[in-house]
C-alpha positions as CSV (number, residue, x, y, z in Angstrom):
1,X,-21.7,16.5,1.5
2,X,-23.8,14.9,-1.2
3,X,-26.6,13.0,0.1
4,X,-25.7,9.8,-2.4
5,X,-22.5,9.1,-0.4
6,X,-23.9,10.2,3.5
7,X,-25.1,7.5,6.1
8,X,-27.4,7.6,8.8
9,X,-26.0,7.3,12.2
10,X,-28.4,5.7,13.2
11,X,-28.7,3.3,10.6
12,X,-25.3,2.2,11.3
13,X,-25.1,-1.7,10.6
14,X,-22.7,-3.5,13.2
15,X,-19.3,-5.2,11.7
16,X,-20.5,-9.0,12.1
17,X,-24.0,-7.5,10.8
18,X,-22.4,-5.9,7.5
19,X,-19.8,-9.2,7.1
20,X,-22.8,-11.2,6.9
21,X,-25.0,-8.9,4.7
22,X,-22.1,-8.0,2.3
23,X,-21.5,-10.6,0.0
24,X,-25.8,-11.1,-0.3
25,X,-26.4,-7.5,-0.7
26,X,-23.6,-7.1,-3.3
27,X,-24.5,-10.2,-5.2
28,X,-28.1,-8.9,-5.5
29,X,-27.2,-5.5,-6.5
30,X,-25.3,-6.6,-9.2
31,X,-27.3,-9.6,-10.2
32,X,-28.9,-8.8,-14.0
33,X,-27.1,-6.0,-14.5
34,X,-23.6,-6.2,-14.3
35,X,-21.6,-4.2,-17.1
36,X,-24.1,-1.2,-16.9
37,X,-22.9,1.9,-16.4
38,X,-26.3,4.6,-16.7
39,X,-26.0,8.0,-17.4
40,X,-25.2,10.1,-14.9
41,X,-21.5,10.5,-13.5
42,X,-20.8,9.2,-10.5
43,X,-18.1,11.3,-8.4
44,X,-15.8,8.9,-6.0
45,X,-13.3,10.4,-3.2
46,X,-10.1,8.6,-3.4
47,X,-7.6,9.2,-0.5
48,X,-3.9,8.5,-1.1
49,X,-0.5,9.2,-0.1
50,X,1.6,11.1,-2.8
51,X,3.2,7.7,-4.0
52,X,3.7,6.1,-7.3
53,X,3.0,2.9,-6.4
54,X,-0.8,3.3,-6.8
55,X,0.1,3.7,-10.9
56,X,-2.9,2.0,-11.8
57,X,-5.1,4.1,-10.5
58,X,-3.6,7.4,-12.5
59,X,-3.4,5.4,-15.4
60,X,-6.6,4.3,-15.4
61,X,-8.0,7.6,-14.9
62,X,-5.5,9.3,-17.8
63,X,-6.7,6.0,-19.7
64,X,-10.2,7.5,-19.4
65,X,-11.3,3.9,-17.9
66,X,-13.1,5.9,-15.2
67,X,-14.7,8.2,-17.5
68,X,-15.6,5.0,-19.5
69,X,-17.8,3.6,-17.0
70,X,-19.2,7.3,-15.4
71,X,-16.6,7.8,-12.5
72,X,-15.2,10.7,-11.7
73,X,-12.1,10.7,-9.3
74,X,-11.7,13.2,-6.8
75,X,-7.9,12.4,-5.4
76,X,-7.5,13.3,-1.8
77,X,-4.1,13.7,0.2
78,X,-4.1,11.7,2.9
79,X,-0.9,10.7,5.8
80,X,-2.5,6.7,5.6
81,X,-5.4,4.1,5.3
82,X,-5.4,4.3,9.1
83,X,-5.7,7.9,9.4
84,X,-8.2,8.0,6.8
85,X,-10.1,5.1,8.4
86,X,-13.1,7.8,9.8
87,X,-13.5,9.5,6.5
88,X,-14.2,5.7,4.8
89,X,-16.5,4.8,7.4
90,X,-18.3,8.7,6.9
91,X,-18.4,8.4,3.3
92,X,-16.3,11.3,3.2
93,X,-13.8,9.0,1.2
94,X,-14.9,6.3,-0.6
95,X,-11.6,4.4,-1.3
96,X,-8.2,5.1,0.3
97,X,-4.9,3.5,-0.1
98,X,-2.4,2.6,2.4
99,X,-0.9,-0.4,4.6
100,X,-2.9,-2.0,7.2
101,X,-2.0,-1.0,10.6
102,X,-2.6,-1.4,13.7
103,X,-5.6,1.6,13.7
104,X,-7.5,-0.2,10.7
105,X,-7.9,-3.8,12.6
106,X,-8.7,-2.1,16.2
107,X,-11.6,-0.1,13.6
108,X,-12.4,-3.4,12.4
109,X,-12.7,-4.9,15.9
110,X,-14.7,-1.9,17.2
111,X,-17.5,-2.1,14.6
112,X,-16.4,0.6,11.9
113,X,-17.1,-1.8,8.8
114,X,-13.8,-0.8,6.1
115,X,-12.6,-3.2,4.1
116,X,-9.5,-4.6,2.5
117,X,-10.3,-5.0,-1.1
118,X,-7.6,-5.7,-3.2
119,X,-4.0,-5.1,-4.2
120,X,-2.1,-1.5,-4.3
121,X,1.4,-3.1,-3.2
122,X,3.4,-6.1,-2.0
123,X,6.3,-8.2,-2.7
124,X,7.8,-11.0,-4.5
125,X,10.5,-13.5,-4.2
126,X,13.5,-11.7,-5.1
127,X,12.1,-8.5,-5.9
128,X,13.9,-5.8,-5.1
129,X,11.4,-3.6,-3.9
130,X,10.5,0.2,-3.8
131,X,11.1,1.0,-0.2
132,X,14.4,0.5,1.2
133,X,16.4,1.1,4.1
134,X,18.7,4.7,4.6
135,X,21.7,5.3,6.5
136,X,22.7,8.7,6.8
137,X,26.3,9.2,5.2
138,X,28.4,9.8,7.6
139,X,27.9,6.7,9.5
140,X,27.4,4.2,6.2
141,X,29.6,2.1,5.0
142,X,29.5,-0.6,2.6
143,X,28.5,-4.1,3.6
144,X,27.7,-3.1,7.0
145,X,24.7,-4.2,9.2
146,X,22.5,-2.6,11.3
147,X,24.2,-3.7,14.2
148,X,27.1,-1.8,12.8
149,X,25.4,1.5,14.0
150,X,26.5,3.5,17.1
151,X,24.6,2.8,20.2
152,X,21.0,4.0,20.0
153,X,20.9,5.0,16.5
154,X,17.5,7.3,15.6
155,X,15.2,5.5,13.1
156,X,12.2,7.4,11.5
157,X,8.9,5.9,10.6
158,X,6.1,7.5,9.3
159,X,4.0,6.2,11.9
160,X,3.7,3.9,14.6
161,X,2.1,0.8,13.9
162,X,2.0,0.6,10.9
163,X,4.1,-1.2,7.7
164,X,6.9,0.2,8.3
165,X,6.8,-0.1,12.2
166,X,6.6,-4.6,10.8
167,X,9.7,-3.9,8.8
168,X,11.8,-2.1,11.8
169,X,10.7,-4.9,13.9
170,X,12.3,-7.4,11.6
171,X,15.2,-5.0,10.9
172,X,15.8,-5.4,14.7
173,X,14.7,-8.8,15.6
174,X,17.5,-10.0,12.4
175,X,20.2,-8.2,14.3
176,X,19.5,-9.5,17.9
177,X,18.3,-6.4,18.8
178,X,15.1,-4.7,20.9
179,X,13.2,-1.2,20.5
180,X,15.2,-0.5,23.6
181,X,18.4,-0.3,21.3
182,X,16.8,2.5,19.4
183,X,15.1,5.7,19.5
184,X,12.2,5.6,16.9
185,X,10.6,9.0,15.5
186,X,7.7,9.4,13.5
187,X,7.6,11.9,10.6
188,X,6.0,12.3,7.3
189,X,8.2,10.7,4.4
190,X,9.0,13.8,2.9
191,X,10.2,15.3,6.4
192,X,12.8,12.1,6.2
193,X,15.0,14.3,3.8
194,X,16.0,17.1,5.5
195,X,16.4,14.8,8.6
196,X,18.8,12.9,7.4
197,X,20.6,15.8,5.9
198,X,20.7,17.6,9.4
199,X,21.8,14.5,11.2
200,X,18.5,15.0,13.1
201,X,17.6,11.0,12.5
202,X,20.7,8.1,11.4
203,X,18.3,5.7,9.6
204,X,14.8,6.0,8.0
205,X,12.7,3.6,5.5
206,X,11.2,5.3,3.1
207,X,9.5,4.9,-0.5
208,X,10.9,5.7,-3.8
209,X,10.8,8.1,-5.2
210,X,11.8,9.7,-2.4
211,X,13.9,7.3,-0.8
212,X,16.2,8.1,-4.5
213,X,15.9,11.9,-3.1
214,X,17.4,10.8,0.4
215,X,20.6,9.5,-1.9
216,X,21.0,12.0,-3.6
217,X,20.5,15.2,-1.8
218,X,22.3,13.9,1.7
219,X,24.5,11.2,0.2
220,X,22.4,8.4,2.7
221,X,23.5,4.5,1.4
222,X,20.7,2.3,1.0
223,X,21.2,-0.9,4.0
224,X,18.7,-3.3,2.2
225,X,15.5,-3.6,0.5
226,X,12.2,-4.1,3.0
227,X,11.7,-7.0,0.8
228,X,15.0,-8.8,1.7
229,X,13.1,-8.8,5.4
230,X,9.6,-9.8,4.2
231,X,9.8,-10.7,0.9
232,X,6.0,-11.8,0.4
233,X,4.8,-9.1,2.1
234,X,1.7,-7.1,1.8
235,X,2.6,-3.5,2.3
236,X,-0.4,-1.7,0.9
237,X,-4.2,-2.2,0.1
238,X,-7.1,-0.3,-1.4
239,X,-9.4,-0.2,1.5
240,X,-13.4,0.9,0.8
241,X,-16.1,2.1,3.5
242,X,-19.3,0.9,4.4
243,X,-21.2,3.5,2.2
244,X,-19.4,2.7,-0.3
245,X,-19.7,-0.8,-0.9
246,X,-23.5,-0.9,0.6
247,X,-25.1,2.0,-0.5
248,X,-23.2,2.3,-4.1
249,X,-22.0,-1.3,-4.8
250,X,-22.5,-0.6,-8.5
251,X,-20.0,2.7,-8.8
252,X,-17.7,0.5,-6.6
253,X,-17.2,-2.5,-8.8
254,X,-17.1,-0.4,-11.9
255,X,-14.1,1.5,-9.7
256,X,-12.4,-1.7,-9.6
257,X,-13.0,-2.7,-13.3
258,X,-11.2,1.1,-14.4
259,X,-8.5,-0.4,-11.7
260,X,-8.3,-3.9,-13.4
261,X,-7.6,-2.2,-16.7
262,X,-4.7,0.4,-14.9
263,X,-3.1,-2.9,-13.7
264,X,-2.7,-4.3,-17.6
265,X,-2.1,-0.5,-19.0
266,X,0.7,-0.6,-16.4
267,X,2.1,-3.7,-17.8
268,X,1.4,-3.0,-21.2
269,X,3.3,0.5,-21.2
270,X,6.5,-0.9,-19.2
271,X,6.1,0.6,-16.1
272,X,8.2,3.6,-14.4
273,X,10.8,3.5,-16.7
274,X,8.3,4.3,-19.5
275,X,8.2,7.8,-20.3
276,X,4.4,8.2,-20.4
277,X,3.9,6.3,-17.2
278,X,5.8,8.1,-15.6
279,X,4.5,11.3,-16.7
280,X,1.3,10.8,-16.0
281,X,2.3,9.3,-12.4
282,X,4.8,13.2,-12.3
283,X,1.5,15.2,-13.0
284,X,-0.7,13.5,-10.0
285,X,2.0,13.6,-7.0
286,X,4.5,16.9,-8.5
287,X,7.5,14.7,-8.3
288,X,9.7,14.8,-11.8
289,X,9.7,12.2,-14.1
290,X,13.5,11.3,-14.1
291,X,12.8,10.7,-10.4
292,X,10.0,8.4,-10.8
293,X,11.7,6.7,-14.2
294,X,14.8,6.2,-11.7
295,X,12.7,4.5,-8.5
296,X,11.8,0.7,-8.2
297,X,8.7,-0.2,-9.7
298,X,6.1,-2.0,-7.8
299,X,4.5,-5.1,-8.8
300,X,0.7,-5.4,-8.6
301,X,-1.1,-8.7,-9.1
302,X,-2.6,-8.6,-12.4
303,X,-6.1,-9.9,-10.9
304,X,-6.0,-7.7,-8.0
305,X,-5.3,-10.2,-5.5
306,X,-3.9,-10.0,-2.1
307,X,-1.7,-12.0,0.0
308,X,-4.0,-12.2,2.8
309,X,-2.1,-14.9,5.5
310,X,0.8,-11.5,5.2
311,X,-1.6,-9.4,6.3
312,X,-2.8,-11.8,8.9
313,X,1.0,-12.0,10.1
314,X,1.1,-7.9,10.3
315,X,-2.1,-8.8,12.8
316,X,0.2,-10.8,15.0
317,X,2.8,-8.5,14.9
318,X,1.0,-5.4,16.1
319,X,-1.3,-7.8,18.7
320,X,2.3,-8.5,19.8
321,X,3.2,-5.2,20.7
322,X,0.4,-4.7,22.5
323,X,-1.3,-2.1,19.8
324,X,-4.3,-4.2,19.5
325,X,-7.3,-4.5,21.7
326,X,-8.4,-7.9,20.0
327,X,-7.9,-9.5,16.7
328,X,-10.1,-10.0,13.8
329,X,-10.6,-13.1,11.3
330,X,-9.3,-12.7,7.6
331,X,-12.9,-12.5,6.7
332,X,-13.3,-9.3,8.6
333,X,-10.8,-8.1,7.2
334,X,-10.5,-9.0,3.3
335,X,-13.6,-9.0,1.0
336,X,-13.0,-9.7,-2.7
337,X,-17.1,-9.9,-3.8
338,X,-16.6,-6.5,-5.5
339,X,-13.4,-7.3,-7.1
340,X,-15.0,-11.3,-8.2
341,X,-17.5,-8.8,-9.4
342,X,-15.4,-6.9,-11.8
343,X,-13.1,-9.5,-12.9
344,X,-16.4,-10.6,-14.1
345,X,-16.6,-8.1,-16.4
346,X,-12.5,-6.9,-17.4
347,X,-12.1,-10.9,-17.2
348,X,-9.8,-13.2,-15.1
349,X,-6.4,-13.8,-16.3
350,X,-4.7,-17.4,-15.4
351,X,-3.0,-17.4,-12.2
352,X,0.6,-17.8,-13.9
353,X,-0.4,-14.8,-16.1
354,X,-1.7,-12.9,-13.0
355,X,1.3,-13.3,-10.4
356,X,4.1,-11.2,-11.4
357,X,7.4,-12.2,-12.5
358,X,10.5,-10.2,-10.9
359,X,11.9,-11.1,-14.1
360,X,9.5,-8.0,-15.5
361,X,11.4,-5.7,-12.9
362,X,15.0,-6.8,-14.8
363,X,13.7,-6.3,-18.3
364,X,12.3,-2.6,-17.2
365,X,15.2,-2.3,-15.6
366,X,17.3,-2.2,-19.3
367,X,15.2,1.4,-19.7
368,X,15.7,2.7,-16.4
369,X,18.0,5.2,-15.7
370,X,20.4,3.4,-13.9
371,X,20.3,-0.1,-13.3
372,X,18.7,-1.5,-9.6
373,X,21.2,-2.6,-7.3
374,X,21.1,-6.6,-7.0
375,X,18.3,-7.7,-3.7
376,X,21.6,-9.9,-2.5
377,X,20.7,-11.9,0.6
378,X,17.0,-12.4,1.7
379,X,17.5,-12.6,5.5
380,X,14.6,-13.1,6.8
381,X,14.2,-13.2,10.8
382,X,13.2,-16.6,12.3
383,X,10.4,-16.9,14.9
384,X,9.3,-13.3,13.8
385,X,7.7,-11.6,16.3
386,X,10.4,-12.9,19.0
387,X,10.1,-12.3,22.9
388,X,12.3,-8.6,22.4
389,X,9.9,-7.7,19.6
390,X,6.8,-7.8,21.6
391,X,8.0,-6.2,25.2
């Protein structure tokens, strides 16, 4: 591995040690010369799922923003932030994208210093959102509930713990119901397919563009959107290491800048419906572009900001269910030096300008290949995480 992006062992600095040396070190790196770039290119590891919700980042780099400020991106498979947790805190990966479960605040709480950065995904009021609920054919029928399933129905997750462990909690917590009403099985997203197919699992939530594929190759009807559940969620993050944000604070802010400018790219160029976005999207993660053009565009804040107190609630929820061994503050957590950093630089838009309409999602929607079925009723569970939740 290349010595630039290794750490000591034994240098290792301890989480409250790096929380309070962060923001100092960073501002002090940076200080005089932010908006140089030097000579030499930088390589950065980035670890993602094969999703198109992390948009900006492809654009950027077919953008050339990287190249613009000496970053070349390595792009990484990886099954989530959690799982890719070890390689951050190596150096191995520098950035990684990916909700925050359970595994990412027990590394937080156990010393490994990875941070939550800024924005790769979350919702908005009446947004209908990319990830949706599946029911496999033969048991769907329009209108129905989840409730409306025969007894002990099989929902798949793509892992335990995580986002989309929140969102079956809130499924079943809406419809009076306890993880002892279902079996839950963990598979990879793209495993979901053939599962439903075979009538190996009755429900799965799953991202689009391959939640689309779920429709259309097994004939599955979509329940509701995970945002009609949690519809100011935080589902996903951009997460950087230790080494990363210590030992090469300047390659990581100029990251974020290249970022920045993906997010307003993304805007500019009409998102998934847009032929060009979603060709360059088709050419990082081998999906076609009339399936990307077809799925539910995400909505990332145009500053990069995150909805922290959600994240904060996903805490509670996985403390809850007993997959914590103690909790962390949001300051352990979230740290948005790098990304005050390189607003610095791309500039700040107004916070109107910067939070998303969902009205954007209707107006794309006139290009898309098929209109977006209507979000309907936000039902969000009250008292979320109840008593059945968190036996």
């Amino acid at each position: 591995m290349d010595d630039s992006r290794s750490i000591q062992r034994g240098e290792r600095t301890s989480r409250r040690g790096f929380l309070a040396f962060g923001g100092a070190a960073v501002a002090t790196s940076l200080g005089g010369c932010l908006g140089d770039v030097g000579e030499t290119t930088d390589t950065v590891a980035f670890g993602t799922l094969p999703i198109a919700a992390v948009a900006e980042v492809f654009i950027a780099k077919d953008r050339g923003f990287f190249a613009d400020r000496n970053i070349e991106i390595e792009t990484e498979r990886i099954a989530g932030a959690s799982q890719a947790v070890p390689q951050l805190a190596s150096g191995d990966l520098d950035v990684a994208s990916g909700s925050i479960g359970a595994g990412v605040f027990n590394s937080i709480a156990q010393d490994v210093p990875v941070r939550a950065v800024a924005d790769q995904t979350q919702y908005w009021d009446d947004q209908p959102s990319g990830n949706r609920f599946w029911i496999r054919a033969e048991l769907y029928e329009e209108g129905m509930s989840f409730s409306d399933l025969p007894e002990d129905p099989t929902v798949a997750i793509n892992g335990e713990a995580t986002a989309m462990d929140y969102l079956v909690g809130r499924l079943l917590q809406l419809n009076d119901m306890g993880w002892d009403d279902v079996t839950v099985t963990e598979m990879p997203f793209p495993d979901m397919i053939s599962a439903m197919g075979s009538g190996e699992i009755d429900a799965c939530t799953i991202p689009d563009p391959l939640g689309l594929q779920v429709a259309q190759e097994t004939g599955a009807g979509q329940l509701l959107y995970g945002s009609q559940l949690a519809p100011r969620m935080q589902i996903a993050t951009y997460f950087f290491g230790e080494p990363f944000m210590e030992d090469r604070p300047d390659v990581a802010r100029r990251w974020l800048e290249a970022y920045l400018l993906g997010i307003r790219e993304y805007y500019d160029l009409g998102g998934f419906p847009n032929e060009e976005v979603a060709s360059i999207i088709s050419e990082e993660i081998d999906v076609p572009v009339p399936a990307i053009q077809a799925s539910i565009p995400s909505l990332v804040h145009k500053n990069g900001r995150m909805n922290v107190d959600s994240l904060m609630r996903q805490q509670e929820f996985h403390a809850c269910r007993g997959y914590l061994d103690e909790t962390v503050s949001a300051d352990e957590v979230v740290d948005e030096t790098l990304l005050d950093a390189a607003l610095d630089e791309v500039g700040r838009l107004d916070e109107s300008e910067a939070t998303p309409s969902v009205g954007t999602i209707h107006e794309w929607s006139e290009t898309a290949p098929a209109p977006y079925a209507p979000v309907g009723e936000i039902t969000v569970p009250e008292g979320f995480p109840g008593e059945r939740i968190c036996e």
